[in-house]
C-alpha positions in Angstrom: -1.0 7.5 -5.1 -4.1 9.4 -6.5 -3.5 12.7 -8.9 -6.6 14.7 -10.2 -5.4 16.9 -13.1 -6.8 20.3 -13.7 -5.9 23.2 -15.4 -5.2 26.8 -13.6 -7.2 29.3 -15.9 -10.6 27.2 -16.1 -10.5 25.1 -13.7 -11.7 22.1 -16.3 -10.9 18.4 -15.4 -8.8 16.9 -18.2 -8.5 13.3 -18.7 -5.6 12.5 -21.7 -2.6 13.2 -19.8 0.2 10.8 -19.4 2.0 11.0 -15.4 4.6 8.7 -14.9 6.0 8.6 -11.9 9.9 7.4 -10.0 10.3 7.0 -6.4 14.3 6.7 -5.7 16.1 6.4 -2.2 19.8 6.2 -2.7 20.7 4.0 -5.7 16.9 2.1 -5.7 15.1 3.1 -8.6 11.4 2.2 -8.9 9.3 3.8 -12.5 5.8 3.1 -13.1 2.5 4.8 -15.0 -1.0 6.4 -12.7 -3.6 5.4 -14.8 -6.6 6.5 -14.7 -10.2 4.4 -15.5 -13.7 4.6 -17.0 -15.5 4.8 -13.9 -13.7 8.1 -12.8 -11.4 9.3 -15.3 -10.4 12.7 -13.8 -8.2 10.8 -11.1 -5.2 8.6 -12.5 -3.6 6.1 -9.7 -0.5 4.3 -9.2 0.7 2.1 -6.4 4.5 1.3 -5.4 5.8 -1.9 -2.9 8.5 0.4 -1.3 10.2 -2.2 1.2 12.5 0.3 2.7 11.8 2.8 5.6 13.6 6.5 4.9 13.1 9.0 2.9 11.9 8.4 -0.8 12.1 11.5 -4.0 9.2 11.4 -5.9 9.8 12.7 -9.3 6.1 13.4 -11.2 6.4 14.3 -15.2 2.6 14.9 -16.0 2.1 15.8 -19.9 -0.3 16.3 -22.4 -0.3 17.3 -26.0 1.1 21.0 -25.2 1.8 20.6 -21.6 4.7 19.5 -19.3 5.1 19.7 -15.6 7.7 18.4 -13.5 6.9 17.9 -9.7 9.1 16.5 -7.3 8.1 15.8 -3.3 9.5 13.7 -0.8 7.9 10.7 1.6 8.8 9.3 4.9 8.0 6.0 5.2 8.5 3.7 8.3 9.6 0.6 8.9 7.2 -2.3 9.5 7.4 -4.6 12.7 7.5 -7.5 11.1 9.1 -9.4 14.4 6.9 -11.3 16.3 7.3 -12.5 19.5 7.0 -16.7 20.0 5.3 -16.0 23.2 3.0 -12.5 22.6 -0.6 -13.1 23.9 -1.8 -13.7 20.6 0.1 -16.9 21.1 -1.4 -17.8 24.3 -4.7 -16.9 23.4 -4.7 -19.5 20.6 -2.4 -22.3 22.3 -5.6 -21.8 25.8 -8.4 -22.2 22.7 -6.4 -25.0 20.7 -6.4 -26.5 24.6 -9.8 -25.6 25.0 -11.3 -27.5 21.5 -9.3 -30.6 22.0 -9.6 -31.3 25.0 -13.0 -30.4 25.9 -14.4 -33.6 23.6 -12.3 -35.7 25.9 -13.5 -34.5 29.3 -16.9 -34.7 28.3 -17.0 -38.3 26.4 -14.4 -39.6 28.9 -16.7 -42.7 30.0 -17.6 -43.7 26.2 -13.7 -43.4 24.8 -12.2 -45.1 28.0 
């Protein structure tokens, strides 16, 4: 997730705010920190390994020295295919070129092995 804080009346890019963020789905719980870099520090980032499809809260507390704000917004994520078929075509298309590399040698140098 990418945020880029700015404030309403001057529109100015600020850079020493602290965002942490929580993404929760029933009783899971996950906390972590956007950070933000050297190379670009108007834009803080943060990254979360949700496993679970559904729908995950997102609860955003961004604060500096005299400012708090609280967001909160929701994401759908869906579930990965993580089944794979033993016989898809990517299966057959490697098993025909596995075919293909060993026995090709032995077609060709069949007078000088046997």
């Amino acid at each position: 997730m990418n945020f880029q804080v700015t404030e309403k009346g001057s529109k100015i890019q600020k850079n020493n705010y602290k965002i942490s963020v929580i993404a929760e789905k029933g009783e899971e719980k996950f906390k972590t920190f956007a950070l933000n870099n050297s190379t670009n520090p108007n834009v803080y980032k943060c990254v979360f390994d949700l496993e679970k499809s559904g729908e995950w809260i997102f609860k955003t507390n961004i604060s500096s020295d005299n400012n708090e704000e609280n967001i909160e917004f929701s994401i759908y994520i869906e579930d990965r295919n993580r089944e794979t078929s033993p016989f898809s075509s990517s299966f057959y298309l490697f098993a025909v070129i596995f075919l293909i590399i060993f026995l090709a040698p032995l077609y060709i140098f069949r007078k000088v092995i046997f």
